[in-house]
N, C-alpha and C positions, 0 to 999 in steps of 0.2 A: 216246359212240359205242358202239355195240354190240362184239360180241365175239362172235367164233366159234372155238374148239376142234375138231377133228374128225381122228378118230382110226382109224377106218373106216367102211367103208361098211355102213349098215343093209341096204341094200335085198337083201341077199347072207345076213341072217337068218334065222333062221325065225319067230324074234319081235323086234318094236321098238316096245317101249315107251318113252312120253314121259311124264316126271316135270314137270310148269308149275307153276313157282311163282311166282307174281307179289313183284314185289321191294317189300319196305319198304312192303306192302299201304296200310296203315292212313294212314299218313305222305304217300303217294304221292296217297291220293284227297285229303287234305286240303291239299294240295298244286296242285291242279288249280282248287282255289279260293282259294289263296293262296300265288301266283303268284311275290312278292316275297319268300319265304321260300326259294324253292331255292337251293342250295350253303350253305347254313345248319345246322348243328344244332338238329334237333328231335325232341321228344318228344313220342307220344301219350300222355296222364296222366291222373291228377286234380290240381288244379288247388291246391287245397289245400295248402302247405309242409307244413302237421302232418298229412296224410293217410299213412295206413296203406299204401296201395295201391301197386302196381306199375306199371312203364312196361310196356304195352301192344306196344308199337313206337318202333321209334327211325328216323332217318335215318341213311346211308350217316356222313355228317359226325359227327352224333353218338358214333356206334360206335368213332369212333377215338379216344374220350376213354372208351372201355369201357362204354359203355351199351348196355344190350342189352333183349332182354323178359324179363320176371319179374322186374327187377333192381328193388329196391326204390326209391322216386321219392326218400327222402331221399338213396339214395346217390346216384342218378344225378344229381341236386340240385347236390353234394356232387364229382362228378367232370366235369361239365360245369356251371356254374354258368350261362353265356352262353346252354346253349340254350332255344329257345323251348317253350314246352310248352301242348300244347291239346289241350280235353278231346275225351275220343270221343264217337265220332257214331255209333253201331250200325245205326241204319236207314238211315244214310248207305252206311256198309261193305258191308253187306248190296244194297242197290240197284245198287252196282258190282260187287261180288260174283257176282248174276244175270246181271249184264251181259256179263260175261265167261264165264260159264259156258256161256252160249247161245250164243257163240263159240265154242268148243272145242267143242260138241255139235251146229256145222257141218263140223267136219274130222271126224266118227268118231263111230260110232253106240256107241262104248264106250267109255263118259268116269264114273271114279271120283271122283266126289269127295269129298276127304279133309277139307275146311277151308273158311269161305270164301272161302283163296286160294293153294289148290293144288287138284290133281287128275291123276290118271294118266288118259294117253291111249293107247288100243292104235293103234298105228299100221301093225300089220301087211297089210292088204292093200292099203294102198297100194304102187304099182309104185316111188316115190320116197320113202319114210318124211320124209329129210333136208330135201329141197326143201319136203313137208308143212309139217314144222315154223316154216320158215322164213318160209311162209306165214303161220303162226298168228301167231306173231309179228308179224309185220308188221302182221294186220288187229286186233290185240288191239291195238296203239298208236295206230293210226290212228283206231279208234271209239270207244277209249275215252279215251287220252293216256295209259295208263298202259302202263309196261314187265313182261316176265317174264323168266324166266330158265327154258329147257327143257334138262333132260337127259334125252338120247335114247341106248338100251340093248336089251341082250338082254332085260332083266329088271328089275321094280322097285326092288331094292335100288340096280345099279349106273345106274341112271337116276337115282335121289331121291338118289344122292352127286352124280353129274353134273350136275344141274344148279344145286351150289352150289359147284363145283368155280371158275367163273369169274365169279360176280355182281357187278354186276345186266347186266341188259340182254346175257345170254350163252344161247348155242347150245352146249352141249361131245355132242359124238358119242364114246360111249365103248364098244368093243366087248369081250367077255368077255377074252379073250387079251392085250387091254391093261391092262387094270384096276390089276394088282398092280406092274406098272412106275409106273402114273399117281400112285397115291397108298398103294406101299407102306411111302413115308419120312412120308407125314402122322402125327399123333397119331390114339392109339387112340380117341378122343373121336369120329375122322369117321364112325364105324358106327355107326347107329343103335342103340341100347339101350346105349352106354357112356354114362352118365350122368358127374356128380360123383365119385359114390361107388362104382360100377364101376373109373371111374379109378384112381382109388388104390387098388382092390386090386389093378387089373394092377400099377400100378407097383410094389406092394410084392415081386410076383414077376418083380420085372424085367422089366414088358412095358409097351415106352411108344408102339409103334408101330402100324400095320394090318399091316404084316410081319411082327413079331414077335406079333401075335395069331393070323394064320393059321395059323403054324409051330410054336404051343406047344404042349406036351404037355399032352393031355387031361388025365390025373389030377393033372398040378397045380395045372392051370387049373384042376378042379374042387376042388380046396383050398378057393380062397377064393371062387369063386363058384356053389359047387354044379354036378353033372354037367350037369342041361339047360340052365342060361344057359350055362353054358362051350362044351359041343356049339353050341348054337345060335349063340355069337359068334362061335366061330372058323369055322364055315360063312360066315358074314357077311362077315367078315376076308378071305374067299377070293373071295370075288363070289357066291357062290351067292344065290338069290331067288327066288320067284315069277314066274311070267311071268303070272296072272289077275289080270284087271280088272274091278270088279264095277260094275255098273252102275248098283245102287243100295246101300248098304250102311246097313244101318238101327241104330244105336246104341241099344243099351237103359240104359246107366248111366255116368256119370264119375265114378272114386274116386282116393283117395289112402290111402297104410299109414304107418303108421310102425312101427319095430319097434324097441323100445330094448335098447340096450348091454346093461343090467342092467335086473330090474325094477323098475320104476319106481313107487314109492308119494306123489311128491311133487305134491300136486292143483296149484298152480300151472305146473310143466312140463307137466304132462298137460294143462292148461286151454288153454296156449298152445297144443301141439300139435294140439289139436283145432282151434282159430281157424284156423291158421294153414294146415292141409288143408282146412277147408270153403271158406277165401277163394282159395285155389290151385284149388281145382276150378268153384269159382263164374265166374272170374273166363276159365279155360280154355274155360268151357261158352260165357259170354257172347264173346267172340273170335268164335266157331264160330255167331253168331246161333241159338242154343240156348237155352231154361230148362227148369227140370226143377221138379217138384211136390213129391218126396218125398225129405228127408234121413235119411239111415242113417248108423247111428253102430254100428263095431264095435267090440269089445272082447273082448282074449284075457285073460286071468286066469291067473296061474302057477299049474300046472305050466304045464295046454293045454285048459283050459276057455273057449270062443269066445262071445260073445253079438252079438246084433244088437237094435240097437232103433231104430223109424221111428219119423218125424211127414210127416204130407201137411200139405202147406200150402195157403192159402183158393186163391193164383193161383201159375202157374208164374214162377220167378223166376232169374236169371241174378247178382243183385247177392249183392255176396260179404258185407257182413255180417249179410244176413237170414237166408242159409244160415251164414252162424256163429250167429248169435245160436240158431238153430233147433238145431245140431250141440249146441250149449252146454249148453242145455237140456235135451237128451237126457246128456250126459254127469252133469249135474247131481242128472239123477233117478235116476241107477242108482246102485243099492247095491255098492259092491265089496265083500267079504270077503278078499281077496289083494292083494297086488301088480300090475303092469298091467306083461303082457309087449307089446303090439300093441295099436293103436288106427289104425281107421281110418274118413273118412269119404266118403262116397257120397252122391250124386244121382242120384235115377230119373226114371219117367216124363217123359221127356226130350219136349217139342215147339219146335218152329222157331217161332219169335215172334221178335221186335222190342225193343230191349232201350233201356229208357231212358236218355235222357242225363243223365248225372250235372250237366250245368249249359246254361244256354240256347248253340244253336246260331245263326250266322247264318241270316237268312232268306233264303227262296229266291231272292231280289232280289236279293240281297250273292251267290250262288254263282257267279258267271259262268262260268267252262270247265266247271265241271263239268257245268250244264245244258247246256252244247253237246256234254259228252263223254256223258250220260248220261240228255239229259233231263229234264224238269221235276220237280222233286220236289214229291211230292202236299202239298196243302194240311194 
């Protein structure tokens, strides 16, 4: 059943913005054609027990046995043993993905989109932002069978916490003056850019919360995470945001760094590390029905010597071990002289394509709701 939160009234803003995230995307459309799988644990995967690769998406059921995205498929293997797992369909995701966007860019001629399945929606000149929303919702289920989950806000930031505040199938209205009562006791993890390893350095200065992030002192905060992450998270911490919504937002690259502890002269650490960023960002691109043409391989040399070295590739590609193997090869042919303080790798020439299926899909005969929720899919 749905769910609605609502904490005040938008219409009394001067901005209201709507964060839509579609719940359990991936899972959700595969879902709509296999009908006898819901209240079930499942996984979108590769298919393979000995495969490398990561869970894509999970289901609601899943998640309570700690599967999550990025988690690697042995563990998640390994902690849900029972759930089902099926490979992805990108031109699938993608079809529903349009489908739903062109929805949203009926409520509001200023719709970002972020992924293909979320999007900030400005909602401000409607006379009812709430009722809006409530709308979208509605007609996003009804034409497609799929659910979202909208946080509706002053501002981006406290919108994209709100509307993971109550998932899935939730409405949460959350106005600025509320914020820090709603989720000052959550973990510092719910602000965007505390990562893993963020984490623990707050905790190490005793900050485990979004309260106790707002409230910390600058310069110790900048201790351990340097003065502009620290300034910028504890602004975070406090609700502070953006209120622009761009209408088109054009990506020029997806990279990953690593920076080690000590430097590092051991060629097998460094071999994995570079696999293991080309396949994180391959793998991010393809999500996003993305590939990209050119891999860049960076490398810092101790003291603070930086290098950068590409390869373009024959076609754009989204699979993560052709941009490893590519990453590889560039690391393979560079001469170091030093130690290796940084290594990072990068994808350019980024275009929207169609990303192949890692193993045969049902045919369009086998899809049933979903041709009714989406349409024939081309021959």
């Amino acid at each position: 059943m749905p769910t609605e939160r609502v904490y005040g009234d938008p219409s009394e803003w001067p901005r209201a913005i709507a964060h839509v995230d579609m719940d359990a995307f991936y899972v959700s459309v595969e879902l709509l054609r296999r009908p006898e799988l819901r209240g079930k644990p499942v996984i979108v995967g590769p298919l393979d027990p000995s495969s490398r690769g990561v869970v894509m998406t999970a289901s609601y059921e899943a998640r309570k046995f700690g599967v999550h995205s990025a988690l690697p498929m042995v563990v998640a293997r390994r902690r849900c043993p029972q759930a089902v797992t099926i490979p992805r369909d990108m031109a699938r995701y993608k079809e529903a993905s349009e489908a739903v966007m062109a929805i949203f860019r009926e409520f509001s001629d200023l719709v970002e989109v972020v992924g293909l399945d979320e999007a900030y929606i400005d909602l401000s000149d409607c006379p009812a932002p709430k009722t809006r929303a409530r709308q979208l919702k509605r007609e996003v289920k009804t034409r497609t069978g799929l659910t979202c989950s909208i946080g509706l806000a002053p501002n981006r930031l406290i919108a994209k916490i709100a509307s993971d505040l109550e998932k899935p199938d939730a409405l949460c209205v959350v106005p600025e003056e509320r914020f820090a009562e709603l989720v000052g006791d959550r973990p510092a993890r719910l602000i965007p850019g505390v990562g893993p390893r963020t984490e623990e350095r707050l905790r190490s200065v005793g900050i485990r919360t979004v309260a106790e992030l707002a409230s910390a002192d600058i310069e110790r905060l900048s201790v351990v995470l340097g003065p502009n992450h620290a300034e910028g998270l504890r602004r975070r911490a406090a609700g502070n945001g953006s209120t622009d919504v761009a209408i088109e937002r054009e990506r020029k690259s997806e990279s990953r760094e690593r920076t080690f502890l000590t430097d590092e002269e051991d060629s097998g650490v460094m071999r994995e590390a570079v696999a293991s960023m080309a396949r994180t960002v391959a793998e991010h691109l393809g999500e996003q029905g993305i590939h990209g043409r050119t891999v860049t391989l960076k490398i810092r040399l101790a003291p603070f010597r930086t290098f950068t070295r590409s390869r373009t590739l024959p076609e754009p590609t989204a699979e993560p071990e052709q941009v490893a193997s590519a990453a590889l090869a560039l690391f393979e042919n560079f001469e170091r002289d030093a130690p290796v303080r940084l290594l990072g790798v990068g994808v350019s020439n980024l275009t929207r394509g169609e990303q192949p299926d890692p193993a045969p899909t049902r045919d369009a005969e086998e899809a049933g709701p979903m041709q009714l929720a989406l349409g024939p899919r081309p021959a």
